[in-house]
VEXRO-603146 format. One record per residue (C-alpha): residue in three letters; x negated, y, z. Coordinates in Angstrom, 1 decimal, decimal comma. Layout:
BEGIN
ala_X_Y_Z
...
END
This chain:
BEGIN
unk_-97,8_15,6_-39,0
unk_-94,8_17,5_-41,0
unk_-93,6_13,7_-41,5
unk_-94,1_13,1_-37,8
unk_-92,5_16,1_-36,5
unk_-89,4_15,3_-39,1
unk_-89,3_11,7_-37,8
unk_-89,5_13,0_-33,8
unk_-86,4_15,5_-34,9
unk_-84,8_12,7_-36,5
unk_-85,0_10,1_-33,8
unk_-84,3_13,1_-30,7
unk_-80,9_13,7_-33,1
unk_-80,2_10,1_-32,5
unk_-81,1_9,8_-29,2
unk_-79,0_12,3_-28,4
unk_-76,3_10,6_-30,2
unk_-76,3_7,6_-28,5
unk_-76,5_9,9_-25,3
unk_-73,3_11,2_-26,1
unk_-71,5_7,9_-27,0
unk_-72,6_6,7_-23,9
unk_-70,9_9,4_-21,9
unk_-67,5_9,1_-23,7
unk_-67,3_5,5_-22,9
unk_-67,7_5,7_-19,1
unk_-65,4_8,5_-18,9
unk_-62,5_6,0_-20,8
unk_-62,9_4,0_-18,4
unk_-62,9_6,1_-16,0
unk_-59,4_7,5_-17,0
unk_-58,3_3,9_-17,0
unk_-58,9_3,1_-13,4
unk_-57,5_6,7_-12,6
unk_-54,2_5,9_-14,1
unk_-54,2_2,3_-12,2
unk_-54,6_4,4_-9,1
unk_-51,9_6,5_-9,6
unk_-49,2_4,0_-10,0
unk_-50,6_2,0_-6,6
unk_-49,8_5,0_-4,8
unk_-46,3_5,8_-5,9
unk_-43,9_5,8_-2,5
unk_-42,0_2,6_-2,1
unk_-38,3_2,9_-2,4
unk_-35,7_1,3_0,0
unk_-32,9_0,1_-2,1
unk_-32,4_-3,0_-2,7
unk_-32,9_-2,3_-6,4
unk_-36,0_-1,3_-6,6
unk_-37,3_-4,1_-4,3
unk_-35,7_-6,6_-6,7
unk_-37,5_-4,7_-9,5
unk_-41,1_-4,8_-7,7
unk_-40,8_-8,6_-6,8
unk_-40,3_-8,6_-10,8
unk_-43,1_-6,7_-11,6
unk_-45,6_-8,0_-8,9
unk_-44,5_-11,9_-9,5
unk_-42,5_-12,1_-7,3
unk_-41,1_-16,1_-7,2
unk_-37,1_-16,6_-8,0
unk_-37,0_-17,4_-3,8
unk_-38,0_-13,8_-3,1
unk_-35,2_-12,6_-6,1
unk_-32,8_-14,1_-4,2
unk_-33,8_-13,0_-0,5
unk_-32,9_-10,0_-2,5
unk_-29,5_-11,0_-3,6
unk_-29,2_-12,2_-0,4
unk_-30,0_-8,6_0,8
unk_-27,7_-6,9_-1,8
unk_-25,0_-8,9_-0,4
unk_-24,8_-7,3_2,7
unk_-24,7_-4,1_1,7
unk_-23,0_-4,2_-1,5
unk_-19,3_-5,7_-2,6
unk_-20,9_-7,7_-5,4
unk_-24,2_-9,0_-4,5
unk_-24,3_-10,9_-8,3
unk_-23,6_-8,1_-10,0
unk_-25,9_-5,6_-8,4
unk_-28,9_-7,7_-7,9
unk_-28,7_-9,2_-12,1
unk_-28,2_-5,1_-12,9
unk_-31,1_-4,5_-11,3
unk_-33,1_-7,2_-12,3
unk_-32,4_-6,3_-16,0
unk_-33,1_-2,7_-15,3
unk_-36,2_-3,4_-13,5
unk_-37,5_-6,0_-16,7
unk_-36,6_-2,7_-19,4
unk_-37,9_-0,2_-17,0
unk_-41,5_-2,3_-16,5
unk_-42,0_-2,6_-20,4
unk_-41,5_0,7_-21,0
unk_-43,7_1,4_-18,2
unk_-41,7_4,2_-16,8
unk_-42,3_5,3_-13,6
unk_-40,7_3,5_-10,4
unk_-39,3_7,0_-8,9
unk_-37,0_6,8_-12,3
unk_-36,0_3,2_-11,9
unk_-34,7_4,2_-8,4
unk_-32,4_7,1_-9,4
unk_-31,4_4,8_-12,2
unk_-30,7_2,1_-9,8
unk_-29,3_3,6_-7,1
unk_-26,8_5,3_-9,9
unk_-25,9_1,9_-10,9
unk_-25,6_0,3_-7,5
unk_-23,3_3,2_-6,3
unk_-21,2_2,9_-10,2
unk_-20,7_-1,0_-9,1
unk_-20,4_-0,4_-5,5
unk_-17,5_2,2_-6,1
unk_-16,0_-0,2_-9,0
unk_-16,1_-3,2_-6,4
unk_-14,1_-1,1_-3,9
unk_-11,6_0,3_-6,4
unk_-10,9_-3,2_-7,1
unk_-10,9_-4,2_-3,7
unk_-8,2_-1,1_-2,7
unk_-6,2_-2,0_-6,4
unk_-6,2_-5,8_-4,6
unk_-5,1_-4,9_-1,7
unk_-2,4_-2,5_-3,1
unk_-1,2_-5,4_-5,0
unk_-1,1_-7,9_-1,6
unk_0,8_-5,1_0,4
unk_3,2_-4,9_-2,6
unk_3,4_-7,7_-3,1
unk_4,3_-8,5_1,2
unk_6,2_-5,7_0,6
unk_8,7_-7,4_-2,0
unk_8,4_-10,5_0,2
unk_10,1_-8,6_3,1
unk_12,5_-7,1_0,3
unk_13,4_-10,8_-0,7
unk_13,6_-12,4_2,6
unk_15,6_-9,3_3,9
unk_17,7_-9,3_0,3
unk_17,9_-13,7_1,5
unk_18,6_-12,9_4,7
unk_21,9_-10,9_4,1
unk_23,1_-13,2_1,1
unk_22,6_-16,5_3,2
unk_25,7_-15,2_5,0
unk_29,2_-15,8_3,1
unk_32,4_-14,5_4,7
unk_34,5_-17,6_4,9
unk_37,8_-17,3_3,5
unk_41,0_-19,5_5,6
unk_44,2_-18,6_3,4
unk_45,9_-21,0_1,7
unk_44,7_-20,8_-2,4
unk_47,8_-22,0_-3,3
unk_50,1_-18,5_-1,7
unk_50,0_-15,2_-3,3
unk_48,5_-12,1_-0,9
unk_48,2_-8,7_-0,8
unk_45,5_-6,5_0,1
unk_45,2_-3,6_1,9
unk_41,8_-1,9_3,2
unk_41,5_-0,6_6,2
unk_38,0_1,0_7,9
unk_36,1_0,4_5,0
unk_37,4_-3,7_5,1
unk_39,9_-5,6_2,9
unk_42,5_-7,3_4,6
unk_45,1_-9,9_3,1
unk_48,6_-10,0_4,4
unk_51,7_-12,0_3,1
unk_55,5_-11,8_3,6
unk_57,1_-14,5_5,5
unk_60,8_-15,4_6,2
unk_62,1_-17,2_8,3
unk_64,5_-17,4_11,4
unk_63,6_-14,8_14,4
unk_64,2_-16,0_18,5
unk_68,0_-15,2_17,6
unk_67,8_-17,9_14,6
unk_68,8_-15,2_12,6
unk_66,7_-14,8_9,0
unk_64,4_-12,2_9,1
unk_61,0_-11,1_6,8
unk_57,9_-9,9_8,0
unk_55,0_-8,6_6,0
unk_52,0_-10,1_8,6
unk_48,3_-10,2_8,4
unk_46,9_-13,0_6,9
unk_43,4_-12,7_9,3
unk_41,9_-11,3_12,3
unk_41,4_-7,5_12,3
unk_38,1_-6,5_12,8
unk_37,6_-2,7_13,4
unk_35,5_-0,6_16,5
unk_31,8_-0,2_17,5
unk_30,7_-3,8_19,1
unk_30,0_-4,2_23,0
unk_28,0_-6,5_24,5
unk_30,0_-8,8_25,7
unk_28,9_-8,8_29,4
unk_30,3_-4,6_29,4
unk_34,1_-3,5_29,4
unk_35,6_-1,7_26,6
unk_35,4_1,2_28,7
unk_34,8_4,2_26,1
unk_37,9_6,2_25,6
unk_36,8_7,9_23,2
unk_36,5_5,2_20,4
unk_37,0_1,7_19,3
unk_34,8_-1,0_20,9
unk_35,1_-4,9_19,8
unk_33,3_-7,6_21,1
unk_31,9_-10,2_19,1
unk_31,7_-14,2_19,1
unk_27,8_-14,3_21,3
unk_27,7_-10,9_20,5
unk_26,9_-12,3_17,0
unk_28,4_-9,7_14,0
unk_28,9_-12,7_11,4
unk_31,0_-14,1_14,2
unk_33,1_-10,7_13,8
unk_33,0_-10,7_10,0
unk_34,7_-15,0_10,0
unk_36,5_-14,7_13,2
unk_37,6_-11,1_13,7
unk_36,9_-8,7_16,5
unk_38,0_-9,6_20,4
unk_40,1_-6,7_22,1
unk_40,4_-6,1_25,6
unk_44,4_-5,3_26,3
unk_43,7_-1,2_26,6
unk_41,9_-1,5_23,8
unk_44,5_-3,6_21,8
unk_46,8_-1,2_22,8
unk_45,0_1,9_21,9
unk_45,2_2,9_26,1
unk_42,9_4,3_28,1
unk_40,6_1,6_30,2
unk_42,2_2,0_33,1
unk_45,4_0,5_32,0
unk_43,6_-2,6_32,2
unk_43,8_-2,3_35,9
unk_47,0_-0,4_36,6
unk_50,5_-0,5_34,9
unk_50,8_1,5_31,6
unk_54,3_0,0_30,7
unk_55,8_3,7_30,1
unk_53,1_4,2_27,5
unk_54,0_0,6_25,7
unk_56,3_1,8_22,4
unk_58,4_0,5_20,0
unk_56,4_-0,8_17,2
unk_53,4_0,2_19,1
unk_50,6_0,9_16,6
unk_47,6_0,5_18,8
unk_44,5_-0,1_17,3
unk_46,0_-0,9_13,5
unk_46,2_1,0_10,7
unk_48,7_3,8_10,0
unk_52,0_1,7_9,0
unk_51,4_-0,9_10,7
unk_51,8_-2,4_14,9
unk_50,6_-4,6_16,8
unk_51,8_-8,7_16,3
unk_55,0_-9,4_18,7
unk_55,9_-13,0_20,2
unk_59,2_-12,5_18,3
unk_56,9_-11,8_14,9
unk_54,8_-15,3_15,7
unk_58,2_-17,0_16,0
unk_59,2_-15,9_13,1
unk_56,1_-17,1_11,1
unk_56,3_-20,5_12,8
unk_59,8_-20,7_11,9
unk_59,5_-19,9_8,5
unk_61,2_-20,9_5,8
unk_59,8_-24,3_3,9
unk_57,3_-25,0_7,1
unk_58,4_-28,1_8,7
unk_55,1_-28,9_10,8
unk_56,0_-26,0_13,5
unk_52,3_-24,5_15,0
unk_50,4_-27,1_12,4
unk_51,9_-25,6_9,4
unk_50,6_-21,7_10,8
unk_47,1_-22,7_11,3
unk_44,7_-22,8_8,9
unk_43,0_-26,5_7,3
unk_39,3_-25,8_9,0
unk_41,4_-25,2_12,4
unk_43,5_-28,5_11,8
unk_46,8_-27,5_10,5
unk_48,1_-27,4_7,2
unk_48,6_-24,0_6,2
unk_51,9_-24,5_5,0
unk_53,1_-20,8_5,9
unk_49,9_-19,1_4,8
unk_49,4_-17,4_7,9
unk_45,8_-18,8_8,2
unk_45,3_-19,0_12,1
unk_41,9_-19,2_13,0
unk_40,4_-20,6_16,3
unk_38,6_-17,7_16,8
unk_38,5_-18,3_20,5
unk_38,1_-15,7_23,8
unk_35,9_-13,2_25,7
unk_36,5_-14,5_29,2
unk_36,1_-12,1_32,1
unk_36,0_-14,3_35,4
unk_35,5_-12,3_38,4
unk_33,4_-10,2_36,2
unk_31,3_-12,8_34,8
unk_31,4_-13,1_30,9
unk_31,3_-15,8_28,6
unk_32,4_-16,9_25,5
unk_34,6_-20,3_25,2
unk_36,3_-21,6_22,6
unk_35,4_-21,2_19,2
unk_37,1_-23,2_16,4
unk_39,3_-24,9_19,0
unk_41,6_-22,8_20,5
unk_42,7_-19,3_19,6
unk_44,1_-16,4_21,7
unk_46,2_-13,4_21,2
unk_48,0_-10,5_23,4
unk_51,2_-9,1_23,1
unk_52,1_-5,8_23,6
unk_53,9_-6,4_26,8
unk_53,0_-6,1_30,6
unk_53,8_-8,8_33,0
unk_56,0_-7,3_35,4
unk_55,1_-6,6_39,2
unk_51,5_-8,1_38,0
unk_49,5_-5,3_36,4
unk_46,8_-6,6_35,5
unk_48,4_-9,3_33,3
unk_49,6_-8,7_30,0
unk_51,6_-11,1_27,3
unk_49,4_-13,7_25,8
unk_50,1_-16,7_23,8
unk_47,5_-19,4_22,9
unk_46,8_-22,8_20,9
unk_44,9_-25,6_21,4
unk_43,5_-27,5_18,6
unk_43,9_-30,9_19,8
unk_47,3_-29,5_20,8
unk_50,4_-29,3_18,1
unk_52,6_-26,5_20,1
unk_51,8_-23,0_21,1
unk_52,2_-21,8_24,7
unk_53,6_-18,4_25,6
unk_53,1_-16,7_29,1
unk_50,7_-14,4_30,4
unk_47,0_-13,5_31,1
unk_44,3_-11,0_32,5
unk_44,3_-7,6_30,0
unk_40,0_-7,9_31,1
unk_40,0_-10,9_28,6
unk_39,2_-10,4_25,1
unk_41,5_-11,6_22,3
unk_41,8_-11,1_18,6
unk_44,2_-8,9_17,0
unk_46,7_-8,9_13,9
unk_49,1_-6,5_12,7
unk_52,7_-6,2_11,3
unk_53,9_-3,9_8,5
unk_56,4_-1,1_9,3
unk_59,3_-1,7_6,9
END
């Protein structure tokens, strides 16, 4: 009976053993299942990271990975970059089994990094396009202005001086030779056009007083820079406009300065004769004209056809160029106004002719030195 009761105690203490053993094994795996529930329930982000990482985790095939690139494309600057990132991220993140709310803030983190490193780039790349138009407007501007070469008609084979008037360098030269009384005389002459004055359209009059107004070739400013400026009479003279239109003879001076620079006037027809005449030039108006304008240039003088502003019945136009050149005097014709001293040369033409014509034309301009 003692045995009995020893062997009923004994096999309650295992009974109650195997009790207990039975109760620690359902509630392990009841924990289990708990812990399965918990990550089914986690909210569902909305990036496009962690929907690359859950196709990963869940299966997901490679077509799904790159819906997700796809996805990552449009709202990112480097689809490759971001959707590889998170990929990796999402393959560490799911074998250490930390939780997707993590991977998220992670992700996002990353996507905004490469999303603010794509647009950096994209702003350095665009800094460098705009320089580098910037340099192309520099160059074509820097082209633009070298294309053009002032063309230069003296003779290379003559000695000039240089004087600089207005900012500009002039060449002149002394010439002697026999004035309209064949007696010798010596003139220090401008070897080209002047070219001074605020340019005009050549359609208006050289009506503004109060400075110096040039027309040039087409209203083109390389024409003035070659060619030299084209003077109205007034303006020639250094008059008001309205001597265009009206006699101004008591205001015509000896050596009349007009528009040239102190110490020197305005060309005379007795000046041109001289240079024509000069000593050593045997070809007359072909030895005064420079090589480009068919003469010889035996005098140096360099005459250029830089042709005319023509004012007819207040129409304007431009004639001329490179074959014929024009130039006033500083004389009126008498009992006709509005005419002034003009002689002109024709290239196909070996002679100059001397008379008169309307002050409303334009003509270039050269200048004498004041001994």
């Amino acid at each position: 009976m003692k045995m009995f009761k020893n062997l009923g105690l004994v096999s309650a203490v295992v009974l109650a053993m195997l009790a207990f053993s039975a109760c620690d094994d359902s509630s392990s795996a009841s924990s289990d299942e708990t812990g399965v529930s918990s990550s089914s329930v986690e909210p569902p982000d909305s990036s496009v990271t962690l929907s690359g990482a859950s196709a990963e985790s869940n299966g997901s095939s490679d077509e799904n990975m790159e819906k997700d690139k796809s996805s990552s494309s449009v709202k990112g600057s480097e689809p490759v970059e971001v959707s590889s990132s998170s990929a990796k991220e999402t393959k560490d993140s799911s074998d250490s089994k930390s939780s997707s709310s993590i991977k998220s803030g992670d992700s996002s983190s990353s996507k905004k990094d490469v999303s603010s490193s794509s647009s950096s780039e994209k702003q350095s790349s665009s800094s460098v396009k705009s320089s580098s138009s910037s340099v192309k407007r520099s160059s074509s501007s820097v082209a633009s202005s070298s294309s053009f070469v002032k063309q230069d008609y003296t003779s290379p084979n003559l000695s000039y001086g240089v004087f600089e008037y207005e900012q500009r360098k002039y060449k002149y030269l002394t010439v002697t030779g026999k004035d309209t009384n064949n007696k010798a005389a010596t003139i220090n002459v401008m070897a080209e056009n002047l070219n001074v004055g605020i340019m005009v359209d050549g359609s208006e009059n050289q009506s503004d007083n109060s400075k110096v107004e040039r027309y040039c070739y087409n209203n083109d400013t390389t024409k003035c820079l070659n060619y030299g400026g084209l003077y109205q009479w007034a303006e020639m003279m250094n008059l008001p406009f309205e001597c265009n239109s009206k006699s101004c003879a008591d205001s015509i001076k000896p050596n009349h300065q007009g528009i040239c620079p102190d110490g020197w006037r305005l060309l005379t027809y007795n000046d041109f004769y001289i240079v024509v005449h000069a000593d050593g030039n045997d070809a007359g108006v072909k030895g005064v004209r420079s090589t480009p304008f068919g003469g010889l240039n035996y005098t140096g003088y360099s005459l250029i056809g830089a042709g005319m502003r023509l004012d007819d019945d207040g129409v304007s136009s431009f004639i001329d160029i490179n074959e014929a050149a024009y130039w006033f005097f500083p004389t009126e014709k008498e009992n006709k106004t509005t005419w002034a001293g003009v002689a002109a040369t024709i290239k196909s033409i070996q002679n100059f002719d001397n008379g008169y014509g309307p002050k409303i034309d334009g003509y270039p301009v050269r200048c004498v030195k004041i001994d």
